[in-house]
C-alpha positions as a LaTeX table, in Angstrom:
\begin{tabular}{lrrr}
\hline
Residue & $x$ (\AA) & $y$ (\AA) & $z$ (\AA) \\
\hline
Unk1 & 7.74 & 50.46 & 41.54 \\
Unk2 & 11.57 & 51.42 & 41.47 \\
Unk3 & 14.22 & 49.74 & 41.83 \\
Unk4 & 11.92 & 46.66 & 42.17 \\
Unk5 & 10.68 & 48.25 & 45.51 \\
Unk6 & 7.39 & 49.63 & 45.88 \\
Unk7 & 7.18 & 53.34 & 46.60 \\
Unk8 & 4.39 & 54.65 & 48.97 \\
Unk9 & 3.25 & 58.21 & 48.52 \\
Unk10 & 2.39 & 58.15 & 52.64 \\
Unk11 & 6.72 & 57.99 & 53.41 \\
Unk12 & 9.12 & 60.12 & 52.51 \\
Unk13 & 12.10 & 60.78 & 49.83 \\
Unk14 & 14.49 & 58.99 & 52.08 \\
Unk15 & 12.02 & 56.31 & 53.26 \\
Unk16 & 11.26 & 55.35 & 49.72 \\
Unk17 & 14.91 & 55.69 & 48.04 \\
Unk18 & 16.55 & 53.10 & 50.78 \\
Unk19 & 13.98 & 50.43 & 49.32 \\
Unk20 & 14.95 & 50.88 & 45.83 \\
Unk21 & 17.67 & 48.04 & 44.46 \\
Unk22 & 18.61 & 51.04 & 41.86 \\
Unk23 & 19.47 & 53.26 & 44.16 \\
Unk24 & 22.06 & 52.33 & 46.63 \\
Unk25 & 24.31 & 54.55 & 45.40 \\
Unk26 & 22.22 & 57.32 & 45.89 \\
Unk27 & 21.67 & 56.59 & 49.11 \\
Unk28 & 25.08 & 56.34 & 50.11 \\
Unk29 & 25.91 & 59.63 & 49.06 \\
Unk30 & 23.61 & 61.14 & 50.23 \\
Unk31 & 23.98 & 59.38 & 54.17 \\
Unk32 & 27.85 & 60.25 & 53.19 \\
Unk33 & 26.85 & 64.14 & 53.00 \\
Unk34 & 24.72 & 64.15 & 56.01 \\
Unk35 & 21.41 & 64.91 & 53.63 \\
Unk36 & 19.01 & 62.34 & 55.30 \\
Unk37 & 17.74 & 64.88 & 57.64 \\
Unk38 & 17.05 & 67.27 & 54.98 \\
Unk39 & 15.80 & 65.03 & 52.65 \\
Unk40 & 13.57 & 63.59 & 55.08 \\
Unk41 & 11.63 & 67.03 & 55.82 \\
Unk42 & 8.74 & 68.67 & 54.60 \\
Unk43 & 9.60 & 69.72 & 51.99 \\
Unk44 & 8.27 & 70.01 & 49.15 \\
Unk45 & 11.02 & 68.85 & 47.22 \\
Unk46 & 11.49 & 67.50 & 43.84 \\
Unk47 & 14.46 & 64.71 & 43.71 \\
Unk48 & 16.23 & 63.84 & 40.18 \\
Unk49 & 17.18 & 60.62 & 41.39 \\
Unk50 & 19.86 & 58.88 & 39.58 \\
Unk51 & 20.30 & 55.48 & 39.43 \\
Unk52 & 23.25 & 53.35 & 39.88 \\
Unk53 & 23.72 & 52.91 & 36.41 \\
Unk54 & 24.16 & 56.67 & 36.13 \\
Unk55 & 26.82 & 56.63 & 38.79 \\
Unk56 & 28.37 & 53.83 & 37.10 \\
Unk57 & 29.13 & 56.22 & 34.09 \\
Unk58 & 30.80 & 58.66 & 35.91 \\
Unk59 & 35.05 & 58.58 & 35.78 \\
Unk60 & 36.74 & 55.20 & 37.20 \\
Unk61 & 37.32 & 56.33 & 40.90 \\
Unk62 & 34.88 & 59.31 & 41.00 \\
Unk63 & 32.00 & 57.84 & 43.55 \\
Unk64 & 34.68 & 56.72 & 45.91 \\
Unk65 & 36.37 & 59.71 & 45.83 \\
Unk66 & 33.27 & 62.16 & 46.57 \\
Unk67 & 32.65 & 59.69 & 49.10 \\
Unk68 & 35.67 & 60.48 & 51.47 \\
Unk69 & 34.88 & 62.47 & 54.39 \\
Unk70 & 37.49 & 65.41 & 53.36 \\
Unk71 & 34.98 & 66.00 & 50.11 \\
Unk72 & 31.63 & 66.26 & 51.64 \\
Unk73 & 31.21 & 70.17 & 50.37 \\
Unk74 & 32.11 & 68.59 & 46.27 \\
Unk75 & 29.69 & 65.61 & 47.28 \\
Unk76 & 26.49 & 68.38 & 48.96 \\
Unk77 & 26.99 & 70.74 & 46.24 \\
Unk78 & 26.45 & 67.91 & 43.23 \\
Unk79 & 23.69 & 65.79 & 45.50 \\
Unk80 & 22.14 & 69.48 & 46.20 \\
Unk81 & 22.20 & 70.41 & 42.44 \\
Unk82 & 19.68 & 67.56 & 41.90 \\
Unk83 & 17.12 & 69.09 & 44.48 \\
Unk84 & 14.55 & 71.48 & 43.84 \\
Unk85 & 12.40 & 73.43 & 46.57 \\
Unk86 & 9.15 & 72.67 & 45.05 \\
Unk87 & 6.58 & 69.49 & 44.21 \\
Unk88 & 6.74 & 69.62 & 40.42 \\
Unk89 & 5.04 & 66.64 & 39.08 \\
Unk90 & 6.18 & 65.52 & 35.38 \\
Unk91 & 2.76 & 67.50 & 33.68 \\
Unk92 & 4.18 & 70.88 & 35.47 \\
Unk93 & 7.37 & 70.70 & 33.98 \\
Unk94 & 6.42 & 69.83 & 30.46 \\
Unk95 & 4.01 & 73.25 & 30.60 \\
Unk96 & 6.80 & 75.10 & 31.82 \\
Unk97 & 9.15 & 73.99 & 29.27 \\
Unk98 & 6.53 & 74.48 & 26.57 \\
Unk99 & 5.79 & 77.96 & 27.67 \\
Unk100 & 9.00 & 78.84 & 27.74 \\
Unk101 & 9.66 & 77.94 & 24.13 \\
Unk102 & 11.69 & 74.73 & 24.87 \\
Unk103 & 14.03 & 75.17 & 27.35 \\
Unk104 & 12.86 & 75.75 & 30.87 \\
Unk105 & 15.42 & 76.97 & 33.00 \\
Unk106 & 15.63 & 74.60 & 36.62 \\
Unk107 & 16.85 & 76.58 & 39.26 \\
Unk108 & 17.81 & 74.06 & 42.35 \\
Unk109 & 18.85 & 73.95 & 45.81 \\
Unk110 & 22.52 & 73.53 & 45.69 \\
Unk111 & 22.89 & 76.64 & 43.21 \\
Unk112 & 22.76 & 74.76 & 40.54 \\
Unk113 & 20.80 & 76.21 & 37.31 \\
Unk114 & 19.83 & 73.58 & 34.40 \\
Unk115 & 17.87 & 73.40 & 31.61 \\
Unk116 & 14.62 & 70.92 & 31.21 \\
Unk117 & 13.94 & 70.37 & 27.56 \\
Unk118 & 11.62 & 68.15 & 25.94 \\
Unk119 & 13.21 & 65.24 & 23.86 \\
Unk120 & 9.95 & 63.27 & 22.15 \\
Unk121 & 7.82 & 62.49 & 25.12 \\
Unk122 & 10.75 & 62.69 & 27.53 \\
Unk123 & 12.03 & 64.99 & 29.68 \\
Unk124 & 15.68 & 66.09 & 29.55 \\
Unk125 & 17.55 & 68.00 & 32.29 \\
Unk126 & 21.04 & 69.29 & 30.81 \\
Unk127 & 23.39 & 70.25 & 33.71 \\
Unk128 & 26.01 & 72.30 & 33.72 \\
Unk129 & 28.66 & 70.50 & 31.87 \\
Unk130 & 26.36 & 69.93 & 28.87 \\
Unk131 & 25.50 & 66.61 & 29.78 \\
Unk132 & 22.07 & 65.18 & 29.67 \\
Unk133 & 19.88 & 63.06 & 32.24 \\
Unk134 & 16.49 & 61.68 & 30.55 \\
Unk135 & 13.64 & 61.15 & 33.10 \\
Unk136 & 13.22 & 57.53 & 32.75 \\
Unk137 & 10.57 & 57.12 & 35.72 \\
Unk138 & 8.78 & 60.47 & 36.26 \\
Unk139 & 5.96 & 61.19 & 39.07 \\
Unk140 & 7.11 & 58.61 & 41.56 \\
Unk141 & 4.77 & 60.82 & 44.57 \\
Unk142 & 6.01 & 60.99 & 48.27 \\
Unk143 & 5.00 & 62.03 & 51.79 \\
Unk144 & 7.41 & 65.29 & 50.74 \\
Unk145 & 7.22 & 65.88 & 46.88 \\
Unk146 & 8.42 & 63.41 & 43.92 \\
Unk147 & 10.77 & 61.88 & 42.71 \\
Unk148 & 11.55 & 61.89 & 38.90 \\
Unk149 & 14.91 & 58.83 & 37.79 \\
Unk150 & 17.21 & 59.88 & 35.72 \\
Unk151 & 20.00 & 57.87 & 33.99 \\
Unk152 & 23.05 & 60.07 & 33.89 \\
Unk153 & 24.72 & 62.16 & 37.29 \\
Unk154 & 23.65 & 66.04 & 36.49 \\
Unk155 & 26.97 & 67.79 & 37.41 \\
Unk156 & 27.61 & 71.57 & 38.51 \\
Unk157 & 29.18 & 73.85 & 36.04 \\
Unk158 & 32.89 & 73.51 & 36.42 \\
\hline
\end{tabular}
């Protein structure tokens, strides 16, 4: 469950997130940057979802802003940044952070590189502004990889 919406590992990334109460946001962006084709194909992908919440701490004025037509690159490259061109399920990531003595480096589809740390039993992806997005709800499986929800926007270097 996310969002209050059951999530069915036999639909996709983008048949899943339009179900979730959490993430309408989300969803709007990413129908705003013309990503529901993408996001709907094989795949894999791994999705750092945030919620609205997450949005919701961003600047006054900064969703509906990205959301304009004449910003869709800004909008793509920051949606794109939480992407990643492989299935990596919550276990994977730990191991990779752990063999790479605490910092795994995340290397994503909008060019984007962040860091996945360990903080207690939960996973942290730092983007890169130095901010920090905690998995909340990790291993949520789909049709076309997983989805891991995260509570804070990760953001491109500037």
């Amino acid at each position: 469950m996310v969002g209050g919406a059951a999530m069915y590992e036999n639909k996709n990334i983008v048949e899943n997130a339009v179900n979730s109460a959490d993430h309408t946001t989300l969803v709007a962006a990413v129908k705003a940057a013309g990503l529901v084709e993408t996001l709907s194909g094989e795949g894999p992908f791994t999705v750092f979802a945030p919620t609205n919440a997450a949005f919701e701490k961003l600047p006054d004025g900064t969703v509906e802003t990205l959301l304009k037509p004449e910003n869709k690159d800004q909008l793509t490259k920051i949606l794109t940044c939480h992407v990643v061109a492989a299935d990596a399920m919550s276990d994977a990531i730990m191991g990779m952070i752990s063999d790479d003595g605490g910092a795994h480096p995340v290397k994503t589809v909008g060019g984007c590189t962040f860091t996945a740390k360990m903080d207690g039993d939960n996973i942290v992806i730092e983007d890169g502004q130095g901010n920090e997005a905690t998995v909340t709800i990790a291993d949520v499986d789909q049709s076309n990889g997983v989805i891991h929800v995260i509570d804070t926007v990760l953001l491109p270097a500037s």
